[in-house]
Steps between C-alpha positions, in 0.01 A plus 500: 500500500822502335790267417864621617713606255770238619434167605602434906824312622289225558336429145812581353658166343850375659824585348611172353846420652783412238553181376790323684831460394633128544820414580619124431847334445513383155754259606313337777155456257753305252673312760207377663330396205736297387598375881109419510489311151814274599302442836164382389687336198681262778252473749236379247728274359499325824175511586388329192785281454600398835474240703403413881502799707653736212203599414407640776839671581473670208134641559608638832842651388288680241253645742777611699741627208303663233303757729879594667576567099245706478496669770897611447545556130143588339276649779749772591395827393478885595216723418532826519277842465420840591319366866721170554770274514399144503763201516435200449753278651496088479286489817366836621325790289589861619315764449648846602331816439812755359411752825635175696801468301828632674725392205645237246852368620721341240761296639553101438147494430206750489256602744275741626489627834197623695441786714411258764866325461389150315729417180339299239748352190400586190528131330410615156750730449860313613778702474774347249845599620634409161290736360585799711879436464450505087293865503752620764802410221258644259425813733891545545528490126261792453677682738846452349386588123305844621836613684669407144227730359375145347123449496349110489439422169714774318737411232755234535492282808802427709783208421455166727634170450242321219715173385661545153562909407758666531742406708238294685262826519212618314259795520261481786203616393310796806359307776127600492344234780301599814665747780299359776422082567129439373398451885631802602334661262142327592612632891555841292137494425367381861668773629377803257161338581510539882649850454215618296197277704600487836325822637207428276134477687435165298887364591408491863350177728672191646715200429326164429673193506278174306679180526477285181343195677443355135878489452588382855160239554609259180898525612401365854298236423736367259761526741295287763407267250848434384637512878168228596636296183914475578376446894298166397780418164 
């Protein structure tokens, strides 16, 4: 007998998909840590040091608050590779296979739309209208210096006002920040991603939906137990 030359499909070993690319707002992970700290700082304060019923106020306004803390500052989070899209929102998981991704909408806020219609926010990525208006200034910049026949970061910057100078001006030095808002720029990515993956064999399947009972479970029975508490105060 003899041994093939090459190996069949089937003993071949699987193409390892990439790793993922996460997504996460900085500001939201900082936020809620130190929203979190001042939480559990207060509510163990009182449930140590209180007195009467406190005690147990405090125990049920932290099994309510903490997991909604959680849930909307560090357990956002978008994972992306060459088969997927998953979101992870405060209360649901997504997971959406690129061939059943009809786009990425930036408005407000950012989302992605399905072929089959559904919308799901992207909470991870918030869009920061502050930040668009100050690359759009920057963006009209740009534009203004390459019709001078300027480039950023030539020699000599322009003249703005700068406090004591001359005459109350100074020399500004080339404005050298971002073009595009960091979201935007993340949405950028999603998109060049879907472009490249969505008529791939491996991009294709269906939508799940997983709902983050271990967020939601904690949040409700706090809430009862805090309602059950004020009902017989």
């Amino acid at each position: 007998m003899t041994t093939p030359d090459h190996p069949s499909p089937a003993s071949q070993p699987p193409v390892p998909v990439g790793k993922d690319r996460i997504y996460r707002s900085p500001l939201g992970l900082a936020g809620g840590v130190l929203l979190l700290l001042v939480v559990l700082w207060l509510g163990f304060d009182a449930l140590f040091k209180g007195q009467g019923r406190t005690p147990w106020l405090a125990l049920a306004g932290l099994i309510l608050v903490v997991p909604l803390i959680l849930a909307f500052t560090l357990r956002p989070a978008v994972f992306a590779n060459e088969e997927r899209l998953r979101v992870r929102n405060p209360f649901r998981v997504i997971t959406l296979p690129w061939g059943e991704v009809a786009g990425l909408r930036s408005g407000y806020t950012n989302e992605v739309l399905a072929r089959s219609g559904a919308k799901y926010q992207l909470w991870a990525i918030p869009v920061s209208l502050r930040a668009r208006k100050k690359a759009a200034r920057r963006q009209q910049r740009a534009a203004a210096d390459a019709s001078r026949g300027r480039t950023p970061g030539g020699r000599g910057g322009g003249l703005g006002p700068a406090g004591p100078g001359f005459g109350g001006f100074a020399l500004r030095g080339p404005d050298t920040g971002p073009t595009r808002a960091d979201t935007d720029k993340v949405m950028d990515d999603l998109r060049d991603l879907l472009e490249q993956h969505a008529e791939a064999e491996p991009a294709q399947g269906e939508i799940t939906v997983r709902w983050a009972y271990e967020v939601a479970a904690p949040a409700v029975a706090g809430a009862v137990l805090l309602a059950i508490l004020l009902a017989t105060g």
